[in-house]
C-alpha positions in Angstrom: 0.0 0.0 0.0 1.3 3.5 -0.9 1.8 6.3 1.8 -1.6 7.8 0.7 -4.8 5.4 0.7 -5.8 5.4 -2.8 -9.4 5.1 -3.3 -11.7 4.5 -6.4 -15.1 5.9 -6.1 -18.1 3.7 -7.6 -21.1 5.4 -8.0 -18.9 8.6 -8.5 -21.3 10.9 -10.1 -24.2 10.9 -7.5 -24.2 13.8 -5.3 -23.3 11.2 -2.1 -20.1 9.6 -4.6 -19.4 13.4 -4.9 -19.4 14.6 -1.6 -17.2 11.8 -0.3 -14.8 12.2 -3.3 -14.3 15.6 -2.3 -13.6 15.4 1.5 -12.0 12.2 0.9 -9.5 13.4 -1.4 -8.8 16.9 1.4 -7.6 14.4 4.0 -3.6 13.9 3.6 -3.9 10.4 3.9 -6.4 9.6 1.3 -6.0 10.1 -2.5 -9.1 9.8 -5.4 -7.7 8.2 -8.4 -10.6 6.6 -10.2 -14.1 7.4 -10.5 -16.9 4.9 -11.7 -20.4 5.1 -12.7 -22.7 3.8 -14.9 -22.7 7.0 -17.4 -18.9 7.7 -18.6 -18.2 11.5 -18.0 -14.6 13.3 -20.2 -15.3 15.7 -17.6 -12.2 16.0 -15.1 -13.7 14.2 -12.0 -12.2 16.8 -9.7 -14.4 19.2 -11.7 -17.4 17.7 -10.9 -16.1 17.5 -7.3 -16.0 21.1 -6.8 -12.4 20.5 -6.5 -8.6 20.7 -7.9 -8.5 18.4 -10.8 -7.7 15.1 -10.7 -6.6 14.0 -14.1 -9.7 11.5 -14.9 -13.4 11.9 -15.7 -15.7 8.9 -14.9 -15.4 5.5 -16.6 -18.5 2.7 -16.3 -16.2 -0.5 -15.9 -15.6 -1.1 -12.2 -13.4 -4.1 -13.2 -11.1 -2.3 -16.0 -10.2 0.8 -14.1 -9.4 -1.3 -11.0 -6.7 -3.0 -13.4 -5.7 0.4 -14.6 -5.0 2.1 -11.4 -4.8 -0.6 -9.1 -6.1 0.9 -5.6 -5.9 0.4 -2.1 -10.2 0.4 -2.0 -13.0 1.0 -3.1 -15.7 2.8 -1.8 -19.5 1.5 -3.4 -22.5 4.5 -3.0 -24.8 2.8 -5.9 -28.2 0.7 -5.4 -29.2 -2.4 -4.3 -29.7 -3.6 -7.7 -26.0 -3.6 -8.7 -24.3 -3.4 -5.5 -24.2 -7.0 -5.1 -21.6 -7.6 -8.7 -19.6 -4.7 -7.3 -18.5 -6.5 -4.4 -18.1 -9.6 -6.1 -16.2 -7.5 -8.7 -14.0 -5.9 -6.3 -13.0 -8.9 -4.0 -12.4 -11.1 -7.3 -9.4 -8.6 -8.1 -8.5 -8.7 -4.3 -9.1 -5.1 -4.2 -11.2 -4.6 -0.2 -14.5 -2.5 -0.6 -16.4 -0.3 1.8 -20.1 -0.5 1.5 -22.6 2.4 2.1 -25.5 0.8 -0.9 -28.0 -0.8 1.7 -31.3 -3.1 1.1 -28.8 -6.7 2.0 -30.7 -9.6 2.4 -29.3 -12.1 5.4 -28.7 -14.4 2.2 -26.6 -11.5 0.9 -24.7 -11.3 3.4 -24.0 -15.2 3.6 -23.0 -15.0 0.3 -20.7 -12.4 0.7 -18.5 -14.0 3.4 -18.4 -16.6 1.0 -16.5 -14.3 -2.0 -14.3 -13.1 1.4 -12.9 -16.7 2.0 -12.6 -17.3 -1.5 -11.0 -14.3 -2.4 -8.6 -13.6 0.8 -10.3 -10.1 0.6 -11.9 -8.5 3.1 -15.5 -6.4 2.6 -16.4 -3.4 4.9 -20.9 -2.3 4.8 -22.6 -0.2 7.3 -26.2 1.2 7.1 -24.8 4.5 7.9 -21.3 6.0 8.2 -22.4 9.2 10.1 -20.9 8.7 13.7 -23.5 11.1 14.9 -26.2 8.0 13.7 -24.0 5.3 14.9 -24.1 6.9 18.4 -27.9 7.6 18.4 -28.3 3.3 17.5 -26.3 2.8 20.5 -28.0 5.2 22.7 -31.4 3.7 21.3 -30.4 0.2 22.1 -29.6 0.7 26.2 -33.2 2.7 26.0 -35.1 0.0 24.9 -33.5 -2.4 28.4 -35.8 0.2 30.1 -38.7 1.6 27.6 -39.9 -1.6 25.5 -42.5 0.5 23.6 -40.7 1.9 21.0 -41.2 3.1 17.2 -38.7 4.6 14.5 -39.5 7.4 12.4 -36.8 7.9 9.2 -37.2 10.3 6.8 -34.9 10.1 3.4 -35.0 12.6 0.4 -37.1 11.5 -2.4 -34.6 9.8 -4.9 -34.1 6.9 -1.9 -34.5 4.0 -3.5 -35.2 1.4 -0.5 -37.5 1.2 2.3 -36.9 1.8 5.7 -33.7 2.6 5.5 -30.6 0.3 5.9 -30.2 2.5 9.6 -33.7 2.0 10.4 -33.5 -1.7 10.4 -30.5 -1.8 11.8 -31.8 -0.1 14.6 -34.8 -1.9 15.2 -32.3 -5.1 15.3 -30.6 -3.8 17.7 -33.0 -3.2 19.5 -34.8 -6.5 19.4 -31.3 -8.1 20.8 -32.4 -6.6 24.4 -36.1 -6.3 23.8 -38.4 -9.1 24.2 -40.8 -9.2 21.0 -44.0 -7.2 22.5 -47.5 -6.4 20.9 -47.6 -2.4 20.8 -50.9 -0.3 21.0 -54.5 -1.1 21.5 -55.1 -5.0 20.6 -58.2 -3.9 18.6 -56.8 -1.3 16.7 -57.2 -1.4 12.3 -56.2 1.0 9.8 -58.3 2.9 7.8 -55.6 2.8 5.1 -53.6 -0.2 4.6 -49.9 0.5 6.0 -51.1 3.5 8.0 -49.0 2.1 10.8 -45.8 1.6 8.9 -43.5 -1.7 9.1 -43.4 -4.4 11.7 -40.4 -5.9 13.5 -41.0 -7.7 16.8 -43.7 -5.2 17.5 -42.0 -2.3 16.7 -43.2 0.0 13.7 -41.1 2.2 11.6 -42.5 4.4 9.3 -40.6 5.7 6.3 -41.0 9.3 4.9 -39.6 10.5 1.6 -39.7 14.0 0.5 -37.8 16.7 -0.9 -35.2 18.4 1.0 -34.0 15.5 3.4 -31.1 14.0 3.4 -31.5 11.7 6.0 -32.8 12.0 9.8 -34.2 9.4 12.5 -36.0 9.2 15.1 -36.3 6.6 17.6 -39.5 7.2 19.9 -39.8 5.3 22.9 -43.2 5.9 25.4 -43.6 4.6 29.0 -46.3 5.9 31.4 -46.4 9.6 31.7 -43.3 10.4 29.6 -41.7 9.9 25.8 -37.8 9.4 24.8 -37.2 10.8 21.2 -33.5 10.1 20.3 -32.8 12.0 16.7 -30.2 12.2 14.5 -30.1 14.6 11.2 -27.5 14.6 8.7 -27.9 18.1 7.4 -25.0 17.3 4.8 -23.5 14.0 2.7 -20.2 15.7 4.3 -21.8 13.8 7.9 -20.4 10.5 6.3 -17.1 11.8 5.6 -14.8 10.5 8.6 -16.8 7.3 8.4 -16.3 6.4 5.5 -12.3 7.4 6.3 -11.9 5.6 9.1 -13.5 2.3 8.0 -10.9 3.0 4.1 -8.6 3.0 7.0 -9.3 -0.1 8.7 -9.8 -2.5 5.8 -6.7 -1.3 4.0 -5.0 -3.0 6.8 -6.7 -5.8 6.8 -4.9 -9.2 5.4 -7.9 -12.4 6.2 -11.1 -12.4 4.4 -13.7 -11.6 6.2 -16.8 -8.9 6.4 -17.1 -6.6 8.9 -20.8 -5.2 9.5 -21.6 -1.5 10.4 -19.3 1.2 12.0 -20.1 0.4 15.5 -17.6 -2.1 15.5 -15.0 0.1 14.9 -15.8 2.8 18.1 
C-alpha cells in the first residue's frame, strides 16, 4: 500500500459519490484516483467535485479501471440492484471494498463472506457512516433495556430508492437483541388505510417518509407511562459520512484475512 490510501469511487457521479470524493481526497492520507459510474463523464472528475483536478473523468467499468490504477479500496454509493456484482467485482481482483448501498438480504450477506474466503479479501458495509447515527443506534439500544414501547421514524430525500432505510432496520435489530418481542398499542386497533402504521419488527413499527429536502434523519421514539424518549439524529449534509467512511478505508486497507465486517459500531 502507498503512503496515501488510494481510493476508487463507484457510483462517482451521484451527489453522495461526490461529496465523499471531495472530503476524501482533502484528507492527507487519502487520495481519489478513479471514478466509476454507470454514465462515462470526459469531464475531469475533480471538476465535478467542486475541486482541484484530478486528471480522470468517470469510466462505467468497475473491473477495468481497477486493473488500470490498481487501488488500495473502493468505496460502493450505488443501489441495491448492482451493488451486489460490485462486491463480487471488487473482491475477485483482491481489491477490499467499503459498503454504504444498503437493502442486503441475510442471504446477501452469507454469500458475501463466501467471496471473502474465496478471495482472501476482506469487505467493509454499514447502514450508515455518520458517527453522529452510529451513536444515536447505540444510545437507542440501552433505552429499549428500560422503555420496550418503541417506534422509529426515518425520513430520506425523495430519490431513496429502499424502504426503511438500511439505519432503520439496523436499529430496530438492535433493539430487538435486548427487547423481548412485545405487541404495541390497542389490541383492537385497524387502519383505515392499509400500512397507516408503517413496518413491523418484533412489535416495533417504523415508518418511512420520503420527501424533498432530506437527506437523512431518525428518530427513535420510545413511550412509557407519563413520559416519551425521542432520540434524533439529522444529517444536514452528505459531508456527515465523511470520517466514516475514512476511518472504515482506514481499517480495511490494513486488513490481510477475508472476512466482512458489519456497520461502524464495530469500529468505536
Amino acid at each position: 500500500m502507498s503512503e496515501q490510501i488510494r481510493i476508487v469511487m463507484n457510483g462517482a457521479a451521484g451527489k453522495m459519490g461526490r461529496a465523499l470524493s471531495a472530503g476524501l481526497s482533502a484528507l492527507e492520507n487519502m487520495q481519489i484516483v478513479g471514478a466509476v459510474d454507470i454514465k462515462c463523464s470526459d469531464v475531469d472528475y475533480g471538476f465535478l467535485c467542486g475541486v482541484n483536478a484530478l486528471g480522470f473523468g468517470i469510466k462505467n467499468d468497475l473491473a477495468a479501471v481497477i486493473d488500470e490504477v490498481k487501488p488500495d479500496v473502493v468505496v460502493d454509493f450505488t443501489s441495491p440492484g448492482v451493488v451486489m456484482e460490485n462486491i463480487r467485482t471488487a473482491v475477485s481482483h483482491k481489491t477490499p471494498i467499503v459498503v454504504g448501498t444498503t437493502g442486503f438480504s441475510e442471504a446477501d450477506f452469507r454469500q458475501i463472506e463466501v467471496w471473502c474466503a474465496r478471495y482472501e479479501t476482506p469487505v467493509f458495509i454499514a447502514s450508515n457512516f455518520a458517527l453522529g447515527a452510529v451513536l444515536m443506534m447505540r444510545f437507542a439500544r440501552e433505552a429499549a433495556k428500560y422503555m420496550p414501547h418503541v417506534e422509529v421514524i426515518e425520513r430520506h430525500h425523495d430519490q431513496k430508492l429502499d424502504a426503511p432505510s438500511g439505519t432503520a432496520v439496523t436499529t430496530l435489530e438492535m433493539i430487538a437483541d435486548v427487547r423481548k418481542p412485545l405487541a404495541q398499542g390497542n389490541t383492537q386497533e385497524f387502519e383505515r388505510l392499509p400500512g397507516s402504521r408503517g413496518g413491523e419488527l418484533d412489535g416495533m413499527r417504523v415508518h418511512s417518509v420520503r420527501l424533498p429536502g432530506y437527506v437523512a434523519t431518525q428518530e427513535v421514539v420510545f413511550g412509557a407511562t407519563g413520559q416519551v424518549l425521542c432520540i434524533r439524529h439529522d444529517a444536514l449534509s452528505r459531508e456527515a459520512y465523511i470520517p466514516g467512511v475514512a476511518m472504515a478505508a482506514e481499517h480495511i486497507v490494513g486488513l490481510k484475512e477475508g472476512v466482512l465486517l458489519r456497520d461502524l459500531d464495530t469500529l468505536l
